[in-house]
C-alpha positions in Angstrom: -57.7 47.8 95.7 -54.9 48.9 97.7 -53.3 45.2 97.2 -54.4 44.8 93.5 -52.2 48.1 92.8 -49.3 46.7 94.3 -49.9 43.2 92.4 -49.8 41.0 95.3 -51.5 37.4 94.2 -54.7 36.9 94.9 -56.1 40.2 95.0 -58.7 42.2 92.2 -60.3 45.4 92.0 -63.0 46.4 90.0 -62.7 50.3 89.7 -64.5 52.8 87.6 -62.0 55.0 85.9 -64.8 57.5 85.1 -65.1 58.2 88.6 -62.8 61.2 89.5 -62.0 59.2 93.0 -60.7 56.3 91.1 -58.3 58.1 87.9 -55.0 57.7 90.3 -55.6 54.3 91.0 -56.5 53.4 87.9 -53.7 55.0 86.3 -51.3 52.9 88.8 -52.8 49.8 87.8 -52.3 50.9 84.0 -48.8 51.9 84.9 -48.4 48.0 85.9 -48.3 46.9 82.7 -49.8 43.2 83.8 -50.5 41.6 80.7 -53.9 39.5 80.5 -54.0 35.1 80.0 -52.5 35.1 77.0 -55.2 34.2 73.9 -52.4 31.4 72.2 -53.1 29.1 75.2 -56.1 27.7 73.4 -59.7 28.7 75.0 -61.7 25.9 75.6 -65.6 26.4 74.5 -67.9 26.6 77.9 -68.5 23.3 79.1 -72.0 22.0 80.0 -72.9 22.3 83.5 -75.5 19.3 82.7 -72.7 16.8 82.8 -71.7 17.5 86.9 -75.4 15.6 87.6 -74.8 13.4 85.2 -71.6 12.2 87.0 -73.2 11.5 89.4 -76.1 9.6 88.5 -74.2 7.7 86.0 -72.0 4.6 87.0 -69.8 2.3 84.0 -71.4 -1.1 83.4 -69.3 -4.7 84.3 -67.0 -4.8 81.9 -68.6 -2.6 79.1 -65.5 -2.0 77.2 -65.9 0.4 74.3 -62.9 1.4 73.6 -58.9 0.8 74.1 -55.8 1.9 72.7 -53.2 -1.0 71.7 -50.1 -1.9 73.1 -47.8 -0.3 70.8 -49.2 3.6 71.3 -47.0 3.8 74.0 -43.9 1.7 74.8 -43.6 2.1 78.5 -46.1 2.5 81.2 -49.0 5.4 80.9 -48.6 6.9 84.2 -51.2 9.9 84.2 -54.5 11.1 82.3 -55.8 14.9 81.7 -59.0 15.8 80.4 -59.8 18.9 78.7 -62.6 21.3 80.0 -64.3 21.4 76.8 -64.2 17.2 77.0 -63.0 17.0 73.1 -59.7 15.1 74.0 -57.2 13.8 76.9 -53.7 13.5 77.3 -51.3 11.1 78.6 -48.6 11.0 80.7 -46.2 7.8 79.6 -43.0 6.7 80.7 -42.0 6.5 77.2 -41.2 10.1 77.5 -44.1 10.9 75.3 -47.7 12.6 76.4 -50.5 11.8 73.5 -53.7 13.5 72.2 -56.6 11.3 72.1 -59.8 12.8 70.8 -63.3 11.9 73.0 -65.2 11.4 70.2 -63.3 7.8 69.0 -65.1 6.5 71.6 -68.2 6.1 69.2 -66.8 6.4 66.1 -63.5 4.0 65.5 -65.5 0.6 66.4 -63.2 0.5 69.4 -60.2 1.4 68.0 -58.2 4.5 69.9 -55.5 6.1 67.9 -53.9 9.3 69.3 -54.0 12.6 66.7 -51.0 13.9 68.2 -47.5 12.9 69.7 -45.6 15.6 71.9 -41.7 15.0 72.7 -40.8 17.7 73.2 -38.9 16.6 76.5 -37.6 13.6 74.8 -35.5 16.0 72.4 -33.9 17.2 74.9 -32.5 14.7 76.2 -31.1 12.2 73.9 -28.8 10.4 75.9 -30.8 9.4 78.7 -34.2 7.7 79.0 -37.1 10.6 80.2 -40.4 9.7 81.9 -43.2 11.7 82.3 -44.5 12.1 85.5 -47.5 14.0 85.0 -49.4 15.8 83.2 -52.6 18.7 83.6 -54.6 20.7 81.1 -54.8 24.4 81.9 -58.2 25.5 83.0 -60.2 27.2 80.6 -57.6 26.4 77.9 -56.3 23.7 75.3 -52.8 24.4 76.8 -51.0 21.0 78.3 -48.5 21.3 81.3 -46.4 18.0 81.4 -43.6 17.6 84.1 -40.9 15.7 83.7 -38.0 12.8 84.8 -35.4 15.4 83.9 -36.3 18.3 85.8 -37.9 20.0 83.1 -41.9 21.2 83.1 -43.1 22.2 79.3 -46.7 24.0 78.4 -47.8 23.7 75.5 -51.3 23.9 73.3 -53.3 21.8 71.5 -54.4 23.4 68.3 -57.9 22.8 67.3 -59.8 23.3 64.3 -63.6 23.8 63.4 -65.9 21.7 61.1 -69.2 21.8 59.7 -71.1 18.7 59.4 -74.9 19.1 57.7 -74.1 22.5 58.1 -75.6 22.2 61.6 -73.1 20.8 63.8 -69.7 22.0 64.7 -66.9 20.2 66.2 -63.1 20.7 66.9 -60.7 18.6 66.2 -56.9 18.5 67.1 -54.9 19.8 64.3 -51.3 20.5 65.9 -49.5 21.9 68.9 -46.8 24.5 69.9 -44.4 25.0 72.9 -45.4 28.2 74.8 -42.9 27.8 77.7 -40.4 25.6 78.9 -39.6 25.8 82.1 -36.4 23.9 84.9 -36.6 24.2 88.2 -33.1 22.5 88.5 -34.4 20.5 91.8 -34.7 17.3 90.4 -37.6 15.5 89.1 -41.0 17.6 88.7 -43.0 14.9 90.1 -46.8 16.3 90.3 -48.1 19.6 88.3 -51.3 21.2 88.7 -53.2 24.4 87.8 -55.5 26.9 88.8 -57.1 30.3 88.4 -58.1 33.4 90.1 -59.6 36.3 88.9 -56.3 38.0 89.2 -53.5 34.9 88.2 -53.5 31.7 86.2 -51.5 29.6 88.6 -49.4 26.5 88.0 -48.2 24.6 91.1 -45.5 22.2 90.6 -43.7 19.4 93.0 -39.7 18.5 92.8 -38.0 15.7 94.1 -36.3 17.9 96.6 -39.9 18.7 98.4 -40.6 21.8 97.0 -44.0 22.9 95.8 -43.5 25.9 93.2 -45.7 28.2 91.4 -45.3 30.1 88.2 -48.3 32.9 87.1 -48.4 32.2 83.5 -49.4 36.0 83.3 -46.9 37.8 84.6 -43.7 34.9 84.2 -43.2 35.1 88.7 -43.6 32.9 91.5 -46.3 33.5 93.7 -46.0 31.2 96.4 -43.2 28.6 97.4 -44.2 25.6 99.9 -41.2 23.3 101.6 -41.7 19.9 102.7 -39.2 18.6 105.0 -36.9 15.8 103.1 -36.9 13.5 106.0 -40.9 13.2 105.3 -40.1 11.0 102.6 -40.5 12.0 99.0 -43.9 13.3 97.5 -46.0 10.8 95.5 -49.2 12.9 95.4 -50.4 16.4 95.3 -53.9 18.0 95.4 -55.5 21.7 95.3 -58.4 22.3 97.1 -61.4 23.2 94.2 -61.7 26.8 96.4 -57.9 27.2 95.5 -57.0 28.4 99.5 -55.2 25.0 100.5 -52.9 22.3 98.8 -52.2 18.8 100.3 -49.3 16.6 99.0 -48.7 13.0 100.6 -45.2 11.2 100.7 -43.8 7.5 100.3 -43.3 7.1 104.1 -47.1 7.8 105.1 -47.1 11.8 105.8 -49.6 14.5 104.5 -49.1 18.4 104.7 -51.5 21.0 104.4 -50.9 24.1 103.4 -53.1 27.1 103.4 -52.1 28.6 100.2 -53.6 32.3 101.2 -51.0 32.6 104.0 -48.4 30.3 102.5 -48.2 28.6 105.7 -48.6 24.4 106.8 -51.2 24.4 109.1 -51.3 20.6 109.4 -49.3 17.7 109.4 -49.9 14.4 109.6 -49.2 10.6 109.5 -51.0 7.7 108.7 -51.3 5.4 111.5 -50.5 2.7 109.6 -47.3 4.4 108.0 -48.6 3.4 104.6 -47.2 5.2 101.4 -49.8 7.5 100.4 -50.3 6.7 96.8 -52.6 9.1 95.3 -54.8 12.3 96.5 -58.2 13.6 95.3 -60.1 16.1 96.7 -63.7 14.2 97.4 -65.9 17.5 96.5 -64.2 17.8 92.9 -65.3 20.7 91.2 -68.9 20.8 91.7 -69.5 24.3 92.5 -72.7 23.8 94.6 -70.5 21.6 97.3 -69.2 22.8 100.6 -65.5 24.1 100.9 -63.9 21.5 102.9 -60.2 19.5 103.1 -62.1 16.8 102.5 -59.8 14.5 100.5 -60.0 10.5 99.2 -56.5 9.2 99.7 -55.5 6.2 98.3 -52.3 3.3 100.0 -51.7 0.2 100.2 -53.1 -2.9 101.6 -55.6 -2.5 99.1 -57.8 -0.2 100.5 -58.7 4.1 100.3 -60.1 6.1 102.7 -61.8 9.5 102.7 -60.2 11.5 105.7 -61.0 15.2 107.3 -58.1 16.8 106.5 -58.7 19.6 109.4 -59.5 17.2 112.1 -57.7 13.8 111.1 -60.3 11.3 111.0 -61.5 9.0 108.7 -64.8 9.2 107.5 -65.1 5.8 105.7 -62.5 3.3 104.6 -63.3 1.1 101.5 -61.3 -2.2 101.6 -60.4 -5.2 99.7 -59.9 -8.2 101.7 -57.7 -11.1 100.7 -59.5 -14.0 98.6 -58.7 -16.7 101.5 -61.0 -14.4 103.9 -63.8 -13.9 101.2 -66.2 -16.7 103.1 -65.3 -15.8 106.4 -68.1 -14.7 108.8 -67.9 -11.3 109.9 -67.4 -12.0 113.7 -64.5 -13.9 113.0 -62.6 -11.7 110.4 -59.0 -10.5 111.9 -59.4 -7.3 113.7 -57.5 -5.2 111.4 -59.8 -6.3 108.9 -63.0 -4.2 111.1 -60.5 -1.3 112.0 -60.1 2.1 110.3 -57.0 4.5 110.2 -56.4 7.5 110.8 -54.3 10.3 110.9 -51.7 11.5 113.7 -50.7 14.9 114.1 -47.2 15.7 114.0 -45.7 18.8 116.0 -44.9 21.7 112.8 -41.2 22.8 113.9 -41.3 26.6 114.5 -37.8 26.9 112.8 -37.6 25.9 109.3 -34.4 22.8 109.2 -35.2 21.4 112.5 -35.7 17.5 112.1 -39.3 16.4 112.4 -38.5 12.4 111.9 -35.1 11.4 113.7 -32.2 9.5 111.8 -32.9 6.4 113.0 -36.7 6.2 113.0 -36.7 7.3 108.8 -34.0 4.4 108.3 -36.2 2.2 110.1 -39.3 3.2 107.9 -37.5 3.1 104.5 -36.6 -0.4 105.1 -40.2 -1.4 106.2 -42.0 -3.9 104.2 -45.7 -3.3 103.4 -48.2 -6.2 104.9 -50.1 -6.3 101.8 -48.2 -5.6 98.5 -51.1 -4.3 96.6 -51.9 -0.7 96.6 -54.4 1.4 95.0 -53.3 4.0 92.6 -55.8 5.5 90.6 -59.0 7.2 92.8 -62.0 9.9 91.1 -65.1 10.2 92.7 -67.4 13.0 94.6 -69.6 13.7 97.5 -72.5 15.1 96.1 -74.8 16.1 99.1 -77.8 16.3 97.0 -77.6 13.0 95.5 -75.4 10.0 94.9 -72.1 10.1 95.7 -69.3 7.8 94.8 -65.7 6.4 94.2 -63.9 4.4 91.7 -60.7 2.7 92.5 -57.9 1.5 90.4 -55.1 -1.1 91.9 -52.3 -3.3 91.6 -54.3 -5.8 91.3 -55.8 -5.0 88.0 -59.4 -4.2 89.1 -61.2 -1.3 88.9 -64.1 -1.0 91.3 -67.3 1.4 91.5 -67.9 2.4 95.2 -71.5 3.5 96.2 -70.7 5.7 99.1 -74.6 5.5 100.2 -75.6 2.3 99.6 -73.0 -0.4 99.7 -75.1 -3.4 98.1 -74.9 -1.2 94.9 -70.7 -1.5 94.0 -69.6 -3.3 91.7 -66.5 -4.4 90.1 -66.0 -2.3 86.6 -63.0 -4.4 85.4 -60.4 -7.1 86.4 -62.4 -10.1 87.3 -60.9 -13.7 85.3 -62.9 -15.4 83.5 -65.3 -17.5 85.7 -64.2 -16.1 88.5 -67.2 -15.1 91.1 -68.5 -11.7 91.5 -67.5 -9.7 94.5 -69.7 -9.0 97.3 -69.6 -5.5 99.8 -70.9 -4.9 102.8 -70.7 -2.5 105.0 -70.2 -1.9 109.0 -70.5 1.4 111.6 -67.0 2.0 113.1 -67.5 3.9 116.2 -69.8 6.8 115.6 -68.2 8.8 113.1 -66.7 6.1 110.9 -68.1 4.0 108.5 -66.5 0.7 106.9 -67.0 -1.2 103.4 -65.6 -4.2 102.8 -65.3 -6.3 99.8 -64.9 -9.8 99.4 -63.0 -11.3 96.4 -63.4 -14.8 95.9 -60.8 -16.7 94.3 -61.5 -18.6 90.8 -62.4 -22.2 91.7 -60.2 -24.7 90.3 -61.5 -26.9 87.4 -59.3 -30.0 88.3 -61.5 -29.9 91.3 -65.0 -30.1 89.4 -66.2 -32.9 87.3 -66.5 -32.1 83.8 -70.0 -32.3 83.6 -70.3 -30.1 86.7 -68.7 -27.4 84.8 -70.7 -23.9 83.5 -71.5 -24.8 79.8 -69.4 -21.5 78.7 -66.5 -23.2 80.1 -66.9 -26.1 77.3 -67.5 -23.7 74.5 -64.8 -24.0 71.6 -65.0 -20.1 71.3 -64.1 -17.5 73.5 -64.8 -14.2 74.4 -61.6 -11.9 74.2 -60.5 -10.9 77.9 -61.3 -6.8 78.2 -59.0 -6.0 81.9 -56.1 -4.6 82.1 -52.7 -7.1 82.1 -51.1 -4.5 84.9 -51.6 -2.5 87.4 -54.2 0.9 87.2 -52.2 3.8 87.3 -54.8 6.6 86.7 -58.5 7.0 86.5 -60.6 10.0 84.5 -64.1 10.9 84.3 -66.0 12.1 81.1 -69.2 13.4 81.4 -70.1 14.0 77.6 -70.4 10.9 76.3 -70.3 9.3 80.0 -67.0 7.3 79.9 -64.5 6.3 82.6 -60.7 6.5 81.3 -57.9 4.1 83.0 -54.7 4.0 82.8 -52.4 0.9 83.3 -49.1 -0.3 83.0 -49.6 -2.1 80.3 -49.1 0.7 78.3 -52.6 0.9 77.5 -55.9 3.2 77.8 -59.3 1.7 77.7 -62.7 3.6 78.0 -65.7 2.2 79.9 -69.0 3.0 79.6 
């Protein structure tokens, strides 16, 4: 109570002021004035608690495409997704400088078509000179309210206005009607690269990344900054940020293969690390999600490149299980004769946490040196969502440069699959998987090449081949940028850019 007087974050009370013992702190807390999450945010109905099992037990068919936006929604990339609590709609993230409403239900009730409700631009009119991107986006918890960070250094929340209708005088449903700015806010550090938000009993928190390494916060109820995190700039810039579902630690990964870990109660890094392999960390998830029945653990997927993601201990360093594509020319090579970084796993190396803040962690020489370093594979994956569900099923779903989009049966290998990306005759994949020391576990998956016709005699060739019509290719033309999950209907949401969004079920 002592803390909660003083208004230090984090901290509640729960006080009786009927109880003579309490009235002076009571009256202190009144004297605070700390106004409560503001109702113009939007509230999101109560979602339904059904949908976290149905996650899990639920994985998209090959290729079931049931929905997709068209190439002229958004004229640059679409670089990030957000879906609302309540599951009625998402928002994008483009580099058009635009972040679009998309309502759920279209899924089931356009014939396939997607057409946003709602354009925001907000950033775009402010600058009118220069090109803006937007570099992410996230949807307040609880709320309809939208925080989209910027190119320009700017990070704007704003709601989504819904309104109620009565079908058969039996069913209600929401539908986006409009949207207003509620705060506009610039850091003046460069690009706001990630956003994110959270709540406590006592704050509505939204954590923010800049170009210049910083990790900010703003309480949306009383206009302060809680917390500030610094990440050293010779680390390399920040690509990826996470917060732990408990909301007591926040990772962020950089271009040049290091991961900090901060343990947001003390406002303090506690670890910091570096991929063996040096490889850009390209995207962060935590692996519980926010299933409430699931340990508290820095247990996080982490995607990078040579085609492959991992799900590391953020506390210890090692690497749980590796899931990883190999090239097509290996895909009928026998196991014992693979390449041996093929069978290997990475992991994480600690790095010494100077105790003076400006101290160099990385010397001059060794950053140039990993700046100019080439990557040995050039495709990457981007776009992770998945969860460890201890009670059942658990699993991951990758998105890549290389236009696919795979499933990932963390228990049972021989159940993967690929959701999108595969050419037309082009063989299914294959996984397998193999024990890595006694901790570690490794899946590999084999992509054959498409066999060339001129090879084949014509009347060798699959009678689909020889068909005068054609079914309409469903994958994304680019790479896979982000990945969402919807439980109600079950769809999974991608991102590309090729300036589209397509829904899988």
């Amino acid at each position: 109570a002592k803390s909660a007087c003083k208004g230090e974050w984090g901290s509640a009370a729960v006080i009786d002021q009927l109880v003579p013992e309490n009235s002076s702190v009571h009256c202190k807390i009144q004297s605070l004035d700390v106004p409560p999450l503001s109702p113009s945010l939007g509230l999101a109905r109560n979602g339904n608690d059904a949908g976290i099992n149905m996650r899990h037990n639920w994985s998209p068919k090959e290729d079931n495409l049931v929905g997709s936006t068209s190439v002229t929604e958004h004229s640059g990339p679409v670089n990030r997704l957000a879906v609302s609590d309540d599951e009625t709609f998402f928002v994008s993230a483009s580099y058009d400088g635009t972040s679009k409403v998309f309502e759920v239900r279209q899924a089931h009730e356009t014939g396939g078509d997607i057409h946003s409700c709602l354009t925001y631009e907000g950033h775009k009119f402010e600058n009118d000179l220069s090109p803006v991107r937007i570099n992410d986006v996230s949807i307040l918890e609880h709320s309809h309210s939208v925080a989209t960070a910027a190119s320009d250094g700017s990070l704007h929340v704003w709601r989504v206005d819904m309104v109620s209708s009565h079908q058969n005088q039996q069913m209600k449903r929401s539908r986006v009607s409009g949207h207003s700015v509620l705060r506009n806010i610039n850091p003046g550090e460069g690009e706001v690269l990630a956003v994110s938000h959270f709540s406590t009993p006592s704050a509505s928190i939204l954590a923010y990344a800049t170009q210049r390494g910083s990790i900010h916060s703003l309480d949306l109820r009383f206009a302060r900054e809680p917390f500030s995190l610094n990440l050293m700039p010779e680390l390399g810039f920040l690509t990826s940020m996470e917060v732990g579902k408990d909301r007591n630690w926040i990772v962020a990964g950089t271009n040049r293969g290091y991961v900090g870990l901060w343990d947001v109660r003390y406002q303090t890094m506690v670890k910091l690390w570096r991929h063996s392999r040096d490889s850009p960390i390209k995207r962060l998830t935590d692996a519980f999600g926010n299933s409430p029945d699931e340990p508290s653990r820095p247990l996080v997927f982490m995607g990078c490149d040579n085609n492959e993601a991992s799900l590391f201990d953020l506390s210890t360093g090692g690497c749980l299980q590796c899931y990883r594509v190999l090239d097509s020319s290996l895909s009928y090579v026998d196991q014992s004769a693979l390449p041996s970084d093929c069978l290997s796993v990475p992991h994480l190396e600690s790095v010494n946490i100077p105790s003076r803040f400006g101290k160099r962690i990385v010397p001059l020489d060794k950053a140039l040196q990993m700046t100019s370093r080439s990557p040995a594979c050039d495709i990457s994956m981007n776009a992770l969502v998945g969860g460890i569900n201890l009670k059942g099923p658990s699993y991951l779903m990758t998105g890549g440069s290389d236009h696919m989009i795979r499933n990932w049966d963390l228990n049972s290998a021989s159940k993967s699959s690929c959701v999108s990306g595969l050419e037309r005759n082009q063989p299914p994949p294959s996984f397998e998987q193999i024990q890595v020391g006694c901790n570690s576990r490794l899946t590999l998956c084999r992509q054959p090449s498409i066999h060339p016709t001129s090879l084949m005699e014509n009347s060798r060739l699959l009678s689909r081949n020889r068909q005068g019509v054609v079914k309409c290719e469903n994958r994304h033309s680019d790479s896979i940028l982000d990945l969402k999950i919807v439980n109600n209907p079950a769809l999974l949401l991608s991102a590309s850019r090729d300036h589209t969004i397509k829904l899988w079920a």
